[in-house]
Biopython code that builds the backbone (N, CA, C, O; Angstrom):
import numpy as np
from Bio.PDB.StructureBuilder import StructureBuilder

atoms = [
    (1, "UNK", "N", (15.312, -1.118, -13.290)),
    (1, "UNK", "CA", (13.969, -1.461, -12.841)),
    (1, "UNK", "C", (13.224, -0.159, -12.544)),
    (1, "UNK", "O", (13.573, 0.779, -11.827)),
    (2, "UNK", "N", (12.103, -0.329, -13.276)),
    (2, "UNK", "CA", (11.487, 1.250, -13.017)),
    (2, "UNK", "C", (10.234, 0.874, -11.713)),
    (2, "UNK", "O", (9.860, -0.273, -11.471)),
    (3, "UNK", "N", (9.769, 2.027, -11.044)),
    (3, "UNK", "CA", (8.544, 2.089, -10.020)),
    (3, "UNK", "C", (7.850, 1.056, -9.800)),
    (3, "UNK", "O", (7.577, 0.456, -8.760)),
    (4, "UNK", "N", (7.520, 0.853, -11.128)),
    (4, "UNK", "CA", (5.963, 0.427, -11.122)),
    (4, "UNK", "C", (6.500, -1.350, -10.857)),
    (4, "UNK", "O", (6.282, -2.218, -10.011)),
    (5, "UNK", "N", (7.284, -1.230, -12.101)),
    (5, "UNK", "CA", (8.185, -2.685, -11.741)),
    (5, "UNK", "C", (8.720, -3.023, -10.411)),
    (5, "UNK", "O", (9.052, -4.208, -10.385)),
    (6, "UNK", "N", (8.871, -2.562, -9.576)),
    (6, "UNK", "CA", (9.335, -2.408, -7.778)),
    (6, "UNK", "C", (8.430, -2.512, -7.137)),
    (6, "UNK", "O", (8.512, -3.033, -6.025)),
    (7, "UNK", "N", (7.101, -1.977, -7.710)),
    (7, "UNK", "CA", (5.816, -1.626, -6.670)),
    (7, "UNK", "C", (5.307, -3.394, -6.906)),
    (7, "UNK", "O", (5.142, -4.178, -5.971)),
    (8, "UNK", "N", (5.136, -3.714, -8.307)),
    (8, "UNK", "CA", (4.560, -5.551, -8.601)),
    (8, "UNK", "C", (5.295, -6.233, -7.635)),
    (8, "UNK", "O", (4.873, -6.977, -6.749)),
    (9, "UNK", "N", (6.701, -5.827, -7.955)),
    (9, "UNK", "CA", (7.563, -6.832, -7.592)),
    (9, "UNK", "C", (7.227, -7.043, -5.675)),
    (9, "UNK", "O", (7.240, -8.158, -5.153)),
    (10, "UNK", "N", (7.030, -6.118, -5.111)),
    (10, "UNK", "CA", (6.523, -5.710, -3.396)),
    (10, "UNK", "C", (5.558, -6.338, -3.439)),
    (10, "UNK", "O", (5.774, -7.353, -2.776)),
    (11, "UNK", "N", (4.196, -6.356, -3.988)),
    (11, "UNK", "CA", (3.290, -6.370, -3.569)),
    (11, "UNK", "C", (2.612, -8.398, -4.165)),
    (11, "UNK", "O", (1.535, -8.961, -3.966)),
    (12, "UNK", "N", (3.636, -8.771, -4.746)),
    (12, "UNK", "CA", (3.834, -10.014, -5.256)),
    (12, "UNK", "C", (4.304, -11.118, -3.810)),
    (12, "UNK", "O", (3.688, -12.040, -3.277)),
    (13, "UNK", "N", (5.431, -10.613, -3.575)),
    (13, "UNK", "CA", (6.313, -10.801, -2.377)),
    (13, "UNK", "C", (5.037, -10.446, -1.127)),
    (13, "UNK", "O", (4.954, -11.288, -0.233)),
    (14, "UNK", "N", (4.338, -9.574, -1.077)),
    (14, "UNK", "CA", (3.674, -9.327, 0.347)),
    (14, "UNK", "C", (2.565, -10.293, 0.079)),
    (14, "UNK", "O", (2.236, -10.909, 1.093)),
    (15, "UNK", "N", (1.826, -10.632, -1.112)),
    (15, "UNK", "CA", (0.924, -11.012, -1.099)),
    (15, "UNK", "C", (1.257, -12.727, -0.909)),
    (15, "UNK", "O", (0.313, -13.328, -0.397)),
    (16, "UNK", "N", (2.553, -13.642, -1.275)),
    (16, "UNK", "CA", (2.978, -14.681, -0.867)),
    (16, "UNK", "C", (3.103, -14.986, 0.739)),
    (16, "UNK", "O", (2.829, -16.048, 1.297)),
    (17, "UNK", "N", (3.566, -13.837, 1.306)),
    (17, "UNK", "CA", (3.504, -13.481, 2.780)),
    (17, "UNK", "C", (2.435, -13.652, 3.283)),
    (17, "UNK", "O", (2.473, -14.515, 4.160)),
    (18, "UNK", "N", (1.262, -13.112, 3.086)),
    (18, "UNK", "CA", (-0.122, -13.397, 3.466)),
    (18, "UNK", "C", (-0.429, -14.467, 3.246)),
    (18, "UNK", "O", (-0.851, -14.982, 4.281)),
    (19, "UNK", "N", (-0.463, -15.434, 2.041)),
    (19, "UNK", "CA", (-0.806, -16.628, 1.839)),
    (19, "UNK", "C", (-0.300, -17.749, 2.848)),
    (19, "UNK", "O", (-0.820, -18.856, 2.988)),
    (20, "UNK", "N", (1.039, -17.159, 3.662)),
    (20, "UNK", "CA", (1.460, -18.591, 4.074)),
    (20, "UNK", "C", (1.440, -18.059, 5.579)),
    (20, "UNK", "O", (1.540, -18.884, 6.487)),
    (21, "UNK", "N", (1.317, -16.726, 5.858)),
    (21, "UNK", "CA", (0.744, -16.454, 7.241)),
    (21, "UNK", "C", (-0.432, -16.268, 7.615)),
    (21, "UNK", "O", (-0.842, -16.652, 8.710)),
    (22, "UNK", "N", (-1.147, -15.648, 6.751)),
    (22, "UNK", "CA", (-1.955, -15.678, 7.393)),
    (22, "UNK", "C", (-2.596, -14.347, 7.792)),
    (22, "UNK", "O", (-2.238, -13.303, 7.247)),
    (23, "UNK", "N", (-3.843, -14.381, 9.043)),
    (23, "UNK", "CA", (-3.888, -13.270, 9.902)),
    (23, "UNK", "C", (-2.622, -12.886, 10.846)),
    (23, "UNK", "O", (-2.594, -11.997, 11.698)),
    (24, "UNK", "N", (-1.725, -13.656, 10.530)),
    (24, "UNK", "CA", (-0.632, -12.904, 11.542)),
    (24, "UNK", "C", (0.348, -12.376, 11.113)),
    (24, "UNK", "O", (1.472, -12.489, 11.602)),
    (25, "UNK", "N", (-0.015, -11.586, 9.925)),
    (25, "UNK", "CA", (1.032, -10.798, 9.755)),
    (25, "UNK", "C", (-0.094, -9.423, 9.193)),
    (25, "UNK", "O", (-1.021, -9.687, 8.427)),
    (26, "UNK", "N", (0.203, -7.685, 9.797)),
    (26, "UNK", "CA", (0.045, -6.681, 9.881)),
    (26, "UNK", "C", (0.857, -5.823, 9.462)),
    (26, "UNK", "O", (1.894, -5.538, 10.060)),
    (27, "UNK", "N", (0.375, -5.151, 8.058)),
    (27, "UNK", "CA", (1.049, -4.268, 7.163)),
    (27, "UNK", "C", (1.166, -3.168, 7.295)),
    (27, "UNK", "O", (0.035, -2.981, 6.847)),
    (28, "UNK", "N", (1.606, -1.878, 7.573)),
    (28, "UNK", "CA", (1.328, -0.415, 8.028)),
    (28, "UNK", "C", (2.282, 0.212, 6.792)),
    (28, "UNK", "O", (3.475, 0.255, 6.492)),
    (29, "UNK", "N", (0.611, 0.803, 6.117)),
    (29, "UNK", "CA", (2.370, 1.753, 5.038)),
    (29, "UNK", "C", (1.592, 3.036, 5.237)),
    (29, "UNK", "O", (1.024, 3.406, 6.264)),
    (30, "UNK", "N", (1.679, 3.716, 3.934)),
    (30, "UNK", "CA", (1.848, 5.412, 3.956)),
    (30, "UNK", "C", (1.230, 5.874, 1.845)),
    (30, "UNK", "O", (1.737, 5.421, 0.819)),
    (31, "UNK", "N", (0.537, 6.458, 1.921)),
    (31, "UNK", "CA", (0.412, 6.914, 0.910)),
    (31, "UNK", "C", (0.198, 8.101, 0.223)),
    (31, "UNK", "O", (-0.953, 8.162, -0.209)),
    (32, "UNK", "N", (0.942, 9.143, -0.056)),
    (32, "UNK", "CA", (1.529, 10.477, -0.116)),
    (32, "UNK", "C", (-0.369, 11.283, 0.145)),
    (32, "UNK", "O", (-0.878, 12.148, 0.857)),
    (33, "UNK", "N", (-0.651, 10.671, -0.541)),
    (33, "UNK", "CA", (-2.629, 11.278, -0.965)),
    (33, "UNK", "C", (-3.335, 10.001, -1.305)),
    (33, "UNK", "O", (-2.976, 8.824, -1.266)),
    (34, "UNK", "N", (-4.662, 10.707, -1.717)),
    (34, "UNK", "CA", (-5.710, 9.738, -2.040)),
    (34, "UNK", "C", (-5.450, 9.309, -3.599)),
    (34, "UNK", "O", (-5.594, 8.182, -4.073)),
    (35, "UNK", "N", (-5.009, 10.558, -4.303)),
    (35, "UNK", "CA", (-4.465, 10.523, -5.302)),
    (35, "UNK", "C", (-3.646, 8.894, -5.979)),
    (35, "UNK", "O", (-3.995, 8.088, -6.841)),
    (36, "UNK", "N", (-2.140, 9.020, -4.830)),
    (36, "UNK", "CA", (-1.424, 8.044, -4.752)),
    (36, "UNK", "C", (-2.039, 6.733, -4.588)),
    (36, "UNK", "O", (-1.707, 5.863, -5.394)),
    (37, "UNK", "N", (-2.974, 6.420, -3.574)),
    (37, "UNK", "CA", (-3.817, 5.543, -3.078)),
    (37, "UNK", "C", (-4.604, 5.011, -4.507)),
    (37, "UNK", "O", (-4.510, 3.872, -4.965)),
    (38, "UNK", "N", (-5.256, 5.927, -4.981)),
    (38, "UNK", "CA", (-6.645, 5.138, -6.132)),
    (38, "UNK", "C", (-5.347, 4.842, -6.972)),
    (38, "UNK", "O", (-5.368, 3.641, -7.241)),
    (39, "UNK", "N", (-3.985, 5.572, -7.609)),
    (39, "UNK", "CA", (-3.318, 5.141, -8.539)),
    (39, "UNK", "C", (-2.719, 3.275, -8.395)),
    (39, "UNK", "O", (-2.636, 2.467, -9.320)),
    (40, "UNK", "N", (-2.397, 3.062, -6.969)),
    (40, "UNK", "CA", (-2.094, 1.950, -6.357)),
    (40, "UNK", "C", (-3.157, 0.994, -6.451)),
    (40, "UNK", "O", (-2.848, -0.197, -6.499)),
    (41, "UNK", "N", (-4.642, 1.411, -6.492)),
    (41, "UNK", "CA", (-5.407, 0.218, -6.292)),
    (41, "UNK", "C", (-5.633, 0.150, -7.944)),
    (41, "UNK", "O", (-6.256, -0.805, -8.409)),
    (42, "UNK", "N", (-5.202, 1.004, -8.658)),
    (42, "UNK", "CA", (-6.156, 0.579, -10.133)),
    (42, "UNK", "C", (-5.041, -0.285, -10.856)),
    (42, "UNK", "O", (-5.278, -0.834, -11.932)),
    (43, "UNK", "N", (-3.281, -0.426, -9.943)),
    (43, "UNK", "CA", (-2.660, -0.989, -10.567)),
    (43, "UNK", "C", (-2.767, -2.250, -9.882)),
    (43, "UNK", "O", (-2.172, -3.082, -10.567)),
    (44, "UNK", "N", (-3.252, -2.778, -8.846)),
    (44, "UNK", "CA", (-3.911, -3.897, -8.410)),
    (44, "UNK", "C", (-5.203, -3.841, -7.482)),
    (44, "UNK", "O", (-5.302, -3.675, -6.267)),
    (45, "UNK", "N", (-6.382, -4.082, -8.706)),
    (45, "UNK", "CA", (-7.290, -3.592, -8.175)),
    (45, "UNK", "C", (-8.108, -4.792, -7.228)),
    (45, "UNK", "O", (-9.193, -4.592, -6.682)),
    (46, "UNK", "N", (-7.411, -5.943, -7.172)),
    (46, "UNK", "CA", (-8.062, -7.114, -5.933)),
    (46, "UNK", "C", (-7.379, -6.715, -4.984)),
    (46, "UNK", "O", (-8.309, -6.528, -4.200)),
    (47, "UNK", "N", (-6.049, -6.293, -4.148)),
    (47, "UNK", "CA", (-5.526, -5.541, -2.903)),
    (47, "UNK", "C", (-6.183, -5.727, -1.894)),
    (47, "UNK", "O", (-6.044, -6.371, -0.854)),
    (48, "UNK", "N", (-7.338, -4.717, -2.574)),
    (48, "UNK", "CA", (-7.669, -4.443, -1.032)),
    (48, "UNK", "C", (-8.836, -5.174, -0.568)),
    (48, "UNK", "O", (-9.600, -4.672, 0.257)),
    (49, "UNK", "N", (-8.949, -5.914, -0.879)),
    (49, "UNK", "CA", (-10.060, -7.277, -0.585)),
    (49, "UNK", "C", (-9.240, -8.464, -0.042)),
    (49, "UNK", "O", (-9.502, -9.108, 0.974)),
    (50, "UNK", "N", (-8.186, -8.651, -0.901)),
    (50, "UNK", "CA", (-7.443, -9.742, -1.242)),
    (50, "UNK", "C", (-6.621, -9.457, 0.455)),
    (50, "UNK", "O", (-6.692, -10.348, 1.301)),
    (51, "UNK", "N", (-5.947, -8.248, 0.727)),
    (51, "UNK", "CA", (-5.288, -8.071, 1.917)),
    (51, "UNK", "C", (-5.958, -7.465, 3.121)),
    (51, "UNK", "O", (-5.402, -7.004, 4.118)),
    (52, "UNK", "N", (-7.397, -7.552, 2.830)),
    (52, "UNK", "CA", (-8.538, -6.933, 3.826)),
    (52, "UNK", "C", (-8.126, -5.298, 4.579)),
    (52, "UNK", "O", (-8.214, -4.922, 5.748)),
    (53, "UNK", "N", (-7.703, -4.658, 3.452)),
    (53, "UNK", "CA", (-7.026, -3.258, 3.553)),
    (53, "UNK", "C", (-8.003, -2.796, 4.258)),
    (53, "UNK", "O", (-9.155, -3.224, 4.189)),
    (54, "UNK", "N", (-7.467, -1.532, 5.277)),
    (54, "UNK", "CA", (-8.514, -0.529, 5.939)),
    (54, "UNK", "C", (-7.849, 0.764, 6.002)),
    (54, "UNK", "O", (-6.882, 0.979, 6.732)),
    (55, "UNK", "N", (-8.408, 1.670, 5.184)),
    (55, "UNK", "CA", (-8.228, 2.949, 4.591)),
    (55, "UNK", "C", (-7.999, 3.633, 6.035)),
    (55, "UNK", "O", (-8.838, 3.050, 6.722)),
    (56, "UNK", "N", (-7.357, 4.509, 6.842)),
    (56, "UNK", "CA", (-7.451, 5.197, 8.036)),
    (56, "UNK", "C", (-6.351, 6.624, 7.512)),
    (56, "UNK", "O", (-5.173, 6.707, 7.165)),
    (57, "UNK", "N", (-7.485, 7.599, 7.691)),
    (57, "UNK", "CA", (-7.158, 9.073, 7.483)),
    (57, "UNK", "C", (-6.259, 9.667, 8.304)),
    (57, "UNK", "O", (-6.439, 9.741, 9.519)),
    (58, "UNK", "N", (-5.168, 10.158, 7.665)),
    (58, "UNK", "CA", (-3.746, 10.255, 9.120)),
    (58, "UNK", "C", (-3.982, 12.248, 8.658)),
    (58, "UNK", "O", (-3.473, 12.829, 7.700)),
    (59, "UNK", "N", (-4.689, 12.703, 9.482)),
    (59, "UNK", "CA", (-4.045, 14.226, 9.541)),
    (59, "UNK", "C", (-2.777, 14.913, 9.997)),
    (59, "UNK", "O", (-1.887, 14.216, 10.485)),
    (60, "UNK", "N", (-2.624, 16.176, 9.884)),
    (60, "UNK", "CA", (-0.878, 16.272, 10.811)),
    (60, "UNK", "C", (-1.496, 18.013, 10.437)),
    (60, "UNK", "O", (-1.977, 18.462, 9.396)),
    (61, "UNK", "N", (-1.229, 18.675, 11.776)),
    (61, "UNK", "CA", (-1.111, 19.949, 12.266)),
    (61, "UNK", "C", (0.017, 20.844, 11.512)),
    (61, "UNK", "O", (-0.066, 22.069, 11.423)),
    (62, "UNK", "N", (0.911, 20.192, 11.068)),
    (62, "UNK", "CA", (2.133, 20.962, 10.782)),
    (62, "UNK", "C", (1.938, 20.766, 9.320)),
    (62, "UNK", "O", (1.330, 19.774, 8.916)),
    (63, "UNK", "N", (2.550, 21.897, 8.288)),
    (63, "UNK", "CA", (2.416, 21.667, 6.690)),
    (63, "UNK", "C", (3.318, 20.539, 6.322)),
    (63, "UNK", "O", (4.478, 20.529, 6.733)),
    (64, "UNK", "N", (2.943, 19.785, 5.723)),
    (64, "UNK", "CA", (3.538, 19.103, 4.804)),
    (64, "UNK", "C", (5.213, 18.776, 4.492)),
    (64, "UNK", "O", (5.753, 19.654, 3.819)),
    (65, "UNK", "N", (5.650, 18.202, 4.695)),
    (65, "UNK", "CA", (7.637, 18.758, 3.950)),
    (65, "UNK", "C", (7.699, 17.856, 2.787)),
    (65, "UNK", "O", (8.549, 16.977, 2.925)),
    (66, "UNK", "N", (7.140, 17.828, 1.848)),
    (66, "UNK", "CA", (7.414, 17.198, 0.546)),
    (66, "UNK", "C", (8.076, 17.331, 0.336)),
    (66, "UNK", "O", (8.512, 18.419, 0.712)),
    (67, "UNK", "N", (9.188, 16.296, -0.660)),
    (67, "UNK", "CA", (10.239, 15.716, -1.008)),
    (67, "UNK", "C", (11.176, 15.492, 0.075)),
    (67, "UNK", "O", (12.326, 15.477, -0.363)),
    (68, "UNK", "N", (11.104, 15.302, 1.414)),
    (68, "UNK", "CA", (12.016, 14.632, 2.338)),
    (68, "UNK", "C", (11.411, 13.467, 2.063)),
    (68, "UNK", "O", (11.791, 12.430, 2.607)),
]
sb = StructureBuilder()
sb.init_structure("model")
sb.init_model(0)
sb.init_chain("A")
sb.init_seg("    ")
for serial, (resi, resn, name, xyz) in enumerate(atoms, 1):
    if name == "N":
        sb.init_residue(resn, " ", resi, " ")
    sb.init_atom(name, np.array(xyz, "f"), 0.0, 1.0, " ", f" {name:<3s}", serial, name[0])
structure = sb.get_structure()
């Protein structure tokens, strides 16, 4: 199973989750960049309507440790 196939397969599963909860369930993820982010919405581009997404800018003082 490659990425992208893992990423449908998640976001299939979360979006059944919402349907049968509702407002009571609250998603918190992480997305390396903005980069990562627009690549995610153009591979489902209803998301963020559909899961009433809210974009929030996480800064951090310390550099980066990519690939941990």
């Amino acid at each position: 199973m490659n990425h992208v196939t893992a990423v449908r397969f998640v976001v299939s599963e979360l979006t059944r989750l919402f349907e049968i909860h509702g407002e009571k369930v609250w998603l918190m993820g992480v997305a390396e960049n903005s980069v990562a982010y627009s690549k995610f919405l153009s591979l489902f581009p209803g998301v963020e309507n559909d899961w009433d997404l809210h974009l929030l800018t996480v800064t951090s003082a310390t550099p980066s440790m990519e690939g941990l």
